[in-house]
C-alpha positions in Angstrom: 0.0 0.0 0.0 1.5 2.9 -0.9 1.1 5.6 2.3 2.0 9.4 1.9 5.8 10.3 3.1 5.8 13.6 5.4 9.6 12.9 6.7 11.3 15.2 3.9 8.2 17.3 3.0 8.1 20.8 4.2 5.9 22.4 6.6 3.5 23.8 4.1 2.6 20.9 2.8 1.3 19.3 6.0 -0.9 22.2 6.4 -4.6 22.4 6.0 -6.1 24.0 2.7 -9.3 25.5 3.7 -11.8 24.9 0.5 -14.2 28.0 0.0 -17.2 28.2 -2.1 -16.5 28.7 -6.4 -16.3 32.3 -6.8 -18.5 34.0 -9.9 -22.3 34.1 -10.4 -24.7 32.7 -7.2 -25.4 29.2 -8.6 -22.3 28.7 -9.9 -22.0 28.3 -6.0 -25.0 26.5 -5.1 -25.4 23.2 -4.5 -26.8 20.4 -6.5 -29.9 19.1 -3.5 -31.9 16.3 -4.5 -34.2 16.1 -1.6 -36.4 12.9 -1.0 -39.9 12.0 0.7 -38.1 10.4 3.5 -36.3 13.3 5.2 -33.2 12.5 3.2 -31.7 15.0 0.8 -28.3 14.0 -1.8 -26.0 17.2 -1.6 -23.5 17.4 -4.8 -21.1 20.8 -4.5 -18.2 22.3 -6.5 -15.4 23.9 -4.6 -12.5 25.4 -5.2 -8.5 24.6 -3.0 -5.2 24.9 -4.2 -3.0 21.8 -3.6 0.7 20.7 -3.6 2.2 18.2 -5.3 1.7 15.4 -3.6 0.0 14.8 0.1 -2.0 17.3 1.8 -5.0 17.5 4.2 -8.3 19.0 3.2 -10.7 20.5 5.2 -14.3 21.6 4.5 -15.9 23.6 7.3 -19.5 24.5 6.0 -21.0 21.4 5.8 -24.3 20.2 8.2 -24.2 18.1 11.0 -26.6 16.0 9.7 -24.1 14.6 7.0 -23.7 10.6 6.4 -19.9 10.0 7.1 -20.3 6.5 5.1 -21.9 8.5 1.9 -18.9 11.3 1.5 -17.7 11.0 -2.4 -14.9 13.4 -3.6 -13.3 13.9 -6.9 -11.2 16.2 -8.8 -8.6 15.8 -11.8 -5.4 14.3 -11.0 -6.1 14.4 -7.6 -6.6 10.9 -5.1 -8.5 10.6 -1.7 -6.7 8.1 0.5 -9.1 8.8 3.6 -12.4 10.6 4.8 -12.5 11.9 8.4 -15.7 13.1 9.4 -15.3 14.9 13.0 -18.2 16.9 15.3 -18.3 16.5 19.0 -21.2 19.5 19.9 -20.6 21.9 22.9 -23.9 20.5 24.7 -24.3 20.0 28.6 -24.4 16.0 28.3 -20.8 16.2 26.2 -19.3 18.1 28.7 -20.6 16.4 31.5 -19.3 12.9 29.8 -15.8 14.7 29.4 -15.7 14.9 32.9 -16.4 11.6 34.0 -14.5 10.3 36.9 -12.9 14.1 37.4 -13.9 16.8 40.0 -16.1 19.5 39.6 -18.1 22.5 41.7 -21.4 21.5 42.2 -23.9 24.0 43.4 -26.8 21.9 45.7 -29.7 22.7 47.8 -29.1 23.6 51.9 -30.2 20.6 53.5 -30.7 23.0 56.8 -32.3 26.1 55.2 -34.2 25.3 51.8 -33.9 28.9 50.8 -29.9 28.7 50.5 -27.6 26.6 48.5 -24.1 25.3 49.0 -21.3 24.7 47.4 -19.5 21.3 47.2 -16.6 19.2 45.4 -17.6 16.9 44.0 -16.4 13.7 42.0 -18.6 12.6 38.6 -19.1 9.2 38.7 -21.3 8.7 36.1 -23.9 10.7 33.1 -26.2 8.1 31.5 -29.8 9.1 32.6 -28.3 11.4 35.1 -25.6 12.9 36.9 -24.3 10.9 39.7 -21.4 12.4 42.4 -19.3 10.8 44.8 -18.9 13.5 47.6 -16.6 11.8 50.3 -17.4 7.9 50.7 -20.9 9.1 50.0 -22.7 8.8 46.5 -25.3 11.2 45.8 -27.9 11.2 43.5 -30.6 13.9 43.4 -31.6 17.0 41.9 -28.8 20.2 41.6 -28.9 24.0 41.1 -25.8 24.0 38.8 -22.4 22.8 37.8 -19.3 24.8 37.5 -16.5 23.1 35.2 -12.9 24.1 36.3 -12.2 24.6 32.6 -13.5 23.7 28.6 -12.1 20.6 27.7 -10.9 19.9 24.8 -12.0 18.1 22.0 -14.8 20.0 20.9 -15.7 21.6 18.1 -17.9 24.9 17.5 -19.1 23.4 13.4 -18.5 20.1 12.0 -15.7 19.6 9.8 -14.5 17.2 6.9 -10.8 16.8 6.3 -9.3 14.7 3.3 -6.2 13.1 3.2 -5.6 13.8 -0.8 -2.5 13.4 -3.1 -2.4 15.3 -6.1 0.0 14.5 -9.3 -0.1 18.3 -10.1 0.2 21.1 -8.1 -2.5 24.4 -8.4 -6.3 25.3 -8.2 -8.8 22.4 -8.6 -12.3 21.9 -8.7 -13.5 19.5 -5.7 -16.7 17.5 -6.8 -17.8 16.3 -3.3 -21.3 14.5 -2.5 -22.9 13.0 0.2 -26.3 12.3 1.7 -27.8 14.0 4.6 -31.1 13.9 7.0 -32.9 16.8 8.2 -34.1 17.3 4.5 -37.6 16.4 3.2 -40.7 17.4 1.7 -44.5 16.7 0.8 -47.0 18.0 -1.2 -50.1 20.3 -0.4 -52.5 20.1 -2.8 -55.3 23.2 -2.9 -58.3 21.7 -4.6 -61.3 24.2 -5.5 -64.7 22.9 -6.4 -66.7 25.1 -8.8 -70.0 26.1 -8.0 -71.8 23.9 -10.1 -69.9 21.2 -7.7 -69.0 19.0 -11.1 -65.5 20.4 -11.6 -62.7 21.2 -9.8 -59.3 22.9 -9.9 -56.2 21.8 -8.3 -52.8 23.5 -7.6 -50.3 21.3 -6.4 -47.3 23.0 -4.4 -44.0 20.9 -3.1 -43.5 22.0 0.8 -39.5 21.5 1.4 -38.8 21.3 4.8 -35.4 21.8 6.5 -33.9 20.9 10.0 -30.4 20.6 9.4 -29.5 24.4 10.5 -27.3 24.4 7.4 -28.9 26.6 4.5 -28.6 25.9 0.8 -28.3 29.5 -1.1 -29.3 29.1 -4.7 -29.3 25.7 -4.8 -30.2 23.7 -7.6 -33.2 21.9 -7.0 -34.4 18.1 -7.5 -37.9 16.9 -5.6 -37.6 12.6 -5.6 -41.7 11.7 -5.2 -41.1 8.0 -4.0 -40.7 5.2 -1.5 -37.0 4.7 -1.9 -35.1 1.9 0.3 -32.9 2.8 3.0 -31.0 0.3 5.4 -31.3 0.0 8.9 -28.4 2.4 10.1 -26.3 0.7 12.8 -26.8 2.6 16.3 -24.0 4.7 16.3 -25.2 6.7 13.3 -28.9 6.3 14.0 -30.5 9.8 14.3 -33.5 11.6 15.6 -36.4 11.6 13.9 -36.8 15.7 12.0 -40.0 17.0 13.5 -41.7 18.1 9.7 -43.4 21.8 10.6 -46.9 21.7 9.1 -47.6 24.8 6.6 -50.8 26.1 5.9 -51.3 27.2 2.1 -54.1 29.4 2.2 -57.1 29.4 -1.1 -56.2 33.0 -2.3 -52.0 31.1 -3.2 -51.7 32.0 -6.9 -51.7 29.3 -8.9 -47.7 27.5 -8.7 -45.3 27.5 -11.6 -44.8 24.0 -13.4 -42.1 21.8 -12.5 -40.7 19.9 -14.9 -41.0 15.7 -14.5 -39.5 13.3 -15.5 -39.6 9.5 -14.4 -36.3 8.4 -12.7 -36.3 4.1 -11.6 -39.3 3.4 -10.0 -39.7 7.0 -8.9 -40.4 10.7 -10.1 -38.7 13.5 -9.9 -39.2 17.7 -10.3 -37.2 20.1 -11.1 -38.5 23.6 -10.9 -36.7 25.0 -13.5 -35.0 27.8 -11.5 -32.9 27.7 -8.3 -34.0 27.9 -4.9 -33.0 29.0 -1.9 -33.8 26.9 1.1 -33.6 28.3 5.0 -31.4 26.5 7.6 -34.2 26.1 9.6 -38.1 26.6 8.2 -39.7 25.8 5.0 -39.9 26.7 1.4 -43.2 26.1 -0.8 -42.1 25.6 -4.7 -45.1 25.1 -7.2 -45.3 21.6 -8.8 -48.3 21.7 -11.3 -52.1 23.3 -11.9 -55.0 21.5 -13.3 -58.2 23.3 -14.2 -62.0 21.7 -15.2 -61.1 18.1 -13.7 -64.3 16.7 -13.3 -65.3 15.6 -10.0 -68.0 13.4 -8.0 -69.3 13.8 -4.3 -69.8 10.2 -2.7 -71.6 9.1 0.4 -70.9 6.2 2.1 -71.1 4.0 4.8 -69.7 1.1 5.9 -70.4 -1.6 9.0 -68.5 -4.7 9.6 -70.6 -7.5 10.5 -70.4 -10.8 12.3 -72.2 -13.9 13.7 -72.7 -12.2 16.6 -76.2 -10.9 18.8 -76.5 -7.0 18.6 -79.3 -5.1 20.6 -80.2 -2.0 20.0 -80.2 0.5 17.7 -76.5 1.3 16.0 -75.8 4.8 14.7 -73.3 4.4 11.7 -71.4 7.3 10.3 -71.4 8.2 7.3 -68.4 9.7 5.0 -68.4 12.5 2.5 -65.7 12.2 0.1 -64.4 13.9 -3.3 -63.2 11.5 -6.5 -61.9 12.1 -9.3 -59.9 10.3 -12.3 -56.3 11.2 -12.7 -56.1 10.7 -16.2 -55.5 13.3 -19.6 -58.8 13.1 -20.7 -59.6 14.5 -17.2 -57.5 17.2 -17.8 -55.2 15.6 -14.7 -53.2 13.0 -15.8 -50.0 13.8 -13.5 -47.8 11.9 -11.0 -49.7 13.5 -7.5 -46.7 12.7 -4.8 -48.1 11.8 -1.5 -48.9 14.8 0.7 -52.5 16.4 2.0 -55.2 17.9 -0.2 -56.9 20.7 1.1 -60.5 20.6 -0.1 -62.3 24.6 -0.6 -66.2 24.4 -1.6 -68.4 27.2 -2.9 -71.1 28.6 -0.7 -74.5 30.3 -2.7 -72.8 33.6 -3.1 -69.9 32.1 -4.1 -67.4 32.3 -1.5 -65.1 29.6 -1.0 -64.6 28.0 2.5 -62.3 25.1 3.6 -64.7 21.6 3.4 -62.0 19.2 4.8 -58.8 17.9 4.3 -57.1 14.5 3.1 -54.2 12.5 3.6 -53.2 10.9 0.0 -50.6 8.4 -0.9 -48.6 8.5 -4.2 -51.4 7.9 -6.8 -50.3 7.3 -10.3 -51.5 8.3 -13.8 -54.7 6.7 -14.2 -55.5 6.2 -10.6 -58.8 6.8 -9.0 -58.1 9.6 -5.8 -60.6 9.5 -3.2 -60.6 12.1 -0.5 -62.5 12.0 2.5 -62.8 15.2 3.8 -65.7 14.5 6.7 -68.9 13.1 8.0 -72.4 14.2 6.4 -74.2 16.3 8.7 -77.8 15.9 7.3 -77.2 12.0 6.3 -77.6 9.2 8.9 -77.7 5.7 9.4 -79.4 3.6 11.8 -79.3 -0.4 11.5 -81.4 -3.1 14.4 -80.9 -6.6 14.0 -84.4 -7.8 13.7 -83.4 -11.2 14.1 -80.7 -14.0 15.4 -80.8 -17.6 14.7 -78.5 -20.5 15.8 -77.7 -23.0 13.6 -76.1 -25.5 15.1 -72.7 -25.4 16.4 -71.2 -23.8 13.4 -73.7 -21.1 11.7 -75.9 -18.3 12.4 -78.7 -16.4 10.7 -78.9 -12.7 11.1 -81.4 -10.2 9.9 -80.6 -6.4 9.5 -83.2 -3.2 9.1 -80.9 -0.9 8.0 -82.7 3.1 7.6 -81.2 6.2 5.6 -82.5 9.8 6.8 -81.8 12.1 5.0 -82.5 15.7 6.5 -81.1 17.7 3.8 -83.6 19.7 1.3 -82.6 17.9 -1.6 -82.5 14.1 -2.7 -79.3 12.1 -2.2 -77.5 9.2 -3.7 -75.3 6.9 -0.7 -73.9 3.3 -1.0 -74.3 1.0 1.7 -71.1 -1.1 2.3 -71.3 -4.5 4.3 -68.0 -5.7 5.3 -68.9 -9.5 6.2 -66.8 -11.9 8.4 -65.7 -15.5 7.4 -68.0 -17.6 4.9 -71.1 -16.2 4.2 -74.1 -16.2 1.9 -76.9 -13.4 1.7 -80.2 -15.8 2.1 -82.5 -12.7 1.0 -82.6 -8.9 0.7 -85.0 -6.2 -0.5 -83.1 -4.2 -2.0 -80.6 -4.8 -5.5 -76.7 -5.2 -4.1 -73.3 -6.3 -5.9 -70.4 -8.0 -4.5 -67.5 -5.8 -4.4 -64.7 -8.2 -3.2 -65.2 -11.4 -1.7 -65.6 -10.3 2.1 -67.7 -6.9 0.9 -71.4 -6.0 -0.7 -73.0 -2.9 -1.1 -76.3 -1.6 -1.5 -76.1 1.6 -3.9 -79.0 3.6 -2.6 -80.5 6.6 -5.3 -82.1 10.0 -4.9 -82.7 8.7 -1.1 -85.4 11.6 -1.1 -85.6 14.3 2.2 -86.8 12.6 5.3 -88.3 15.1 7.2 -91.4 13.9 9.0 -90.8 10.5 7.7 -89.2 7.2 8.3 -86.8 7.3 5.8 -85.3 4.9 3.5 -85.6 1.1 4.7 -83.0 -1.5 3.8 -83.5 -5.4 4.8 -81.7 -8.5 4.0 -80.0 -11.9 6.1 -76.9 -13.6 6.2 -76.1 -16.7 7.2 -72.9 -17.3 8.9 -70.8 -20.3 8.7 -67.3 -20.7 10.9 -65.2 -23.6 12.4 
C-alpha cells in the first residue's frame, strides 16, 4: 500500500487547505440538492482549493451536522482521496458532562438546613447516563442540583463540523472539488389546494412541493431536485442512528396563486421535479415551490357508509357514520393525468354567493397516472344511518342467521345518492334482501341507494336483507 511520506516534506505541505465556495455568479456556487420524501436529501457541491504536489490535508468547514460520514464522495482531476474523516463532537451540557467523568467539579446543591440557600460542594462525577451521579466523600449522591461549575473547557470540541481529506495530487495548483454525500434533516411533501366550482362538477387543483429543512445548514441558490417515492434505505447501525426531524406543518391558504410548473421526469421506479430555477432553502423553516395546476377536472361527491358485521347478537339501535368524500380520475382526458406525490389535499367548496370556504382535508398516498383519488374530507351532517338486528338464529354449532333493518335519513332539502357497504366476516351467503346489491370483493357488498329523497317527517329509506354465517 503505498502511504504518503511527510519525513522530507516541508511544513506547508502538512498544512490544511481550507476549501471556500467557487467564486462567480450565485449558482455557480450553489449546490446540487436532490431532496427525498423520506427526510433525506443527496448534496452534490463544486469547490474550489489549491494543492501541492503530492499529500496534503483538506478541510471543509461549511457542511451540516446532519451529514452521512459513510456517503462522502470526492473527486477532482489528478487528484486521489486516501481517507475521509468526518469529525463533530457539539458543545452541549451531556458532552461536557461525559468529558468529565470520573474528574472533580463544583457543584452547586440545595441547603439541607435552610431550603432557601444553596451550598457549594466538590464533588467527583461518577457517572452521566440518565443522570448525573457524584461521589462526595465515601458518599454517593444522586438527586436533583442548582448548577455545575466546570474548572475549565475541555478539549475536544468543536464549535461546526468539519470534513478533512487526506488527498494526493499529481499536479500542483487550483482544482475543482466535486464532493457528495447524503444527509437527514431534509424532506418534503405536497399540499395540494383543490377548489370545487359552484356547479360542484368540476374542480381545480394546484399542487405546491412544501421542502422542509432541519439541518440548520442553509442551501443558497441551490439547484433543485424533488424525488416523489418510497425509496429503500438500510437500517443504520446505532451509532449513526438519528433523531427523527419533526416536519413543521404549513398552511397554504385558497387566495395562493396558482404555482409555476415543474418539470417531470420518471427516474427508476420513482419521479422526480425540477422547478426550473434555483431555490434557496432556510437552515431552519420551510420553502413552498409550485409543482403543477389543473383546471376543469371533473369531480364526484360520494356518500358512504360502511359496517363490519359478524355472527354475533346486537341489541339495540346502531348509529353508523357516514363519510363524505371527493373522487376524481387522474387521467389526460380529465384534464389531470400527473404523477400526484403523497402529501395532503386541502379541499375549498363554494357557498350560494360564491365564497369559497375550507370543506376538509385528506391524507393521500402517491397515486399514479390513471388512478382513482378519493378524498374523505368529513362526515355528512344531514345524512344518517341507523341499523337493528331484527333477528338471530342459531344453527347449530357452526352457523348463524342474522337479519338487518338498516334506515337512511336524510334531513337535507334535496334528494341524495349513498352506497351501503357491508364488510362480512368469514363464509357467508346473503339468504335474501329487499333491495338490488353487488359484490365488491369477496368479504364486501353494497347496497347503492339513489335519490334517497328528504326525510323530514318521515321514516326514511328502509334496507333489509340476512346472512347466514358459517365458521369452524
Amino acid at each position: 500500500m503505498n502511504r504518503p511520506s511527510f519525513s522530507n516534506a516541508p511544513l506547508l505541505a502538512l498544512a490544511l487547505f481550507l476549501l471556500f465556495p467557487l467564486a462567480g455568479p450565485a449558482q455557480a456556487a450553489g449546490s446540487v440538492l436532490a431532496v427525498y420524501n423520506s427526510g433525506r436529501a443527496q448534496v452534490t457541491e463544486s469547490r474550489v482549493v489549491t494543492l501541492p504536489e503530492g499529500a496534503a490535508a483538506v478541510v471543509f468547514t461549511d457542511i451540516p451536522s446532519t451529514l452521512d460520514p459513510s456517503s462522502i464522495r470526492a473527486t477532482a482531476p489528478d487528484m486521489t482521496v486516501e481517507d475521509v474523516q468526518y469529525a463533530y463532537r457539539p458543545i452541549t451540557a451531556a458532552n461536557l458532562l461525559n468529558a468529565y467523568i470520573g474528574k472533580e467539579l463544583s457543584v452547586i446543591l440545595p441547603d439541607p438546613a435552610d431550603a432557601n440557600a444553596r451550598i457549594l460542594r466538590k464533588a467527583k462525577l461518577l457517572a452521566n447516563a440518565d443522570r448525573p451521579i457524584f461521589a462526595m466523600g465515601k458518599e454517593v449522591y444522586v438527586g436533583s442540583y442548582e448548577a455545575l461549575l466546570l474548572p475549565e473547557m475541555p478539549k475536544g470540541f468543536d464549535a461546526e463540523p468539519t470534513l478533512t481529506l487526506t488527498t494526493r495530487s499529481s499536479v500542483a495548483g487550483r482544482k475543482n472539488v466535486a464532493l457528495s454525500y447524503l444527509m437527514d434533516g431534509l424532506g418534503w411533501r405536497a399540499d395540494y389546494n383543490l377548489t370545487v366550482g359552484q356547479a360542484g362538477e368540476t374542480c381545480d387543483l394546484d399542487a405546491w412541493a412544501t421542502v422542509t429543512n432541519n439541518s440548520d445548514h442553509a442551501f443558497p441558490g441551490a439547484d433543485l431536485r424533488l424525488v416523489a417515492g418510497d425509496v429503500q434505505r438500510a437500517a443504520a447501525p446505532k451509532m449513526l442512528a438519528r433523531g427523527n426531524a419533526v416536519m413543521a406543518e404549513a398552511m397554504v391558504m385558497d387566495t395562493a396563486p396558482a404555482p409555476a410548473m415543474a418539470a417531470e421526469e420518471s427516474f427508476s421506479q420513482y419521479h422526480v421535479y425540477d422547478p426550473g430555477r434555483y431555490v434557496s432553502i432556510p437552515a431552519s423553516g420551510s420553502k413552498q415551490v409550485g409543482l403543477f395546476s389543473a383546471a376543469n377536472i371533473p369531480v364526484r361527491t360520494e356518500l358512504s357508509s360502511l359496517f363490519r358485521s359478524g355472527p354475533n347478537q346486537r341489541a339495540g339501535k346502531i348509529n353508523q357514520s357516514v363519510e363524505s368524500a371527493l373522487i376524481l380520475t387522474n387521467t389526460a382526458a380529465n384534464n389531470l393525468g400527473k404523477p400526484m406525490p403523497a402529501g395532503v389535499v386541502r379541499v375549498y367548496m363554494p357557498m350560494a354567493s360564491g365564497t369559497k370556504l375550507l370543506a376538509g382535508e385528506a391524507r393521500i398516498g402517491h397515486a399514479a397516472e390513471g388512478e382513482e383519488v378519493r378524498l374523505v374530507i368529513g362526515r355528512s351532517f344531514d345524512v344518517n344511518v341507523e341499523r337493528t338486528q331484527t333477528s338471530f338464529k342459531r344453527i347449530g354449532k357452526n352457523a348463524a342467521e342474522i337479519s338487518w333493518r338498516i334506515t337512511v335519513r336524510n334531513g337535507s332539502a334535496e334528494s341524495r345518492d349513498i352506497k351501503l357497504r357491508e364488510s362480512l366476516a368469514g363464509q357467508w351467503t346473503i339468504l335474501n334482501a329487499d333491495t338490488p346489491y353487488v359484490p365488491t370483493d369477496a368479504g364486501t357488498i353494497e347496497f347503492d341507494l339513489k335519490n334517497v329523497a328528504p326525510s323530514a317527517g318521515t321514516e326514511g329509506k328502509a334496507v333489509n336483507y340476512t346472512v347466514r354465517f358459517e365458521y369452524s
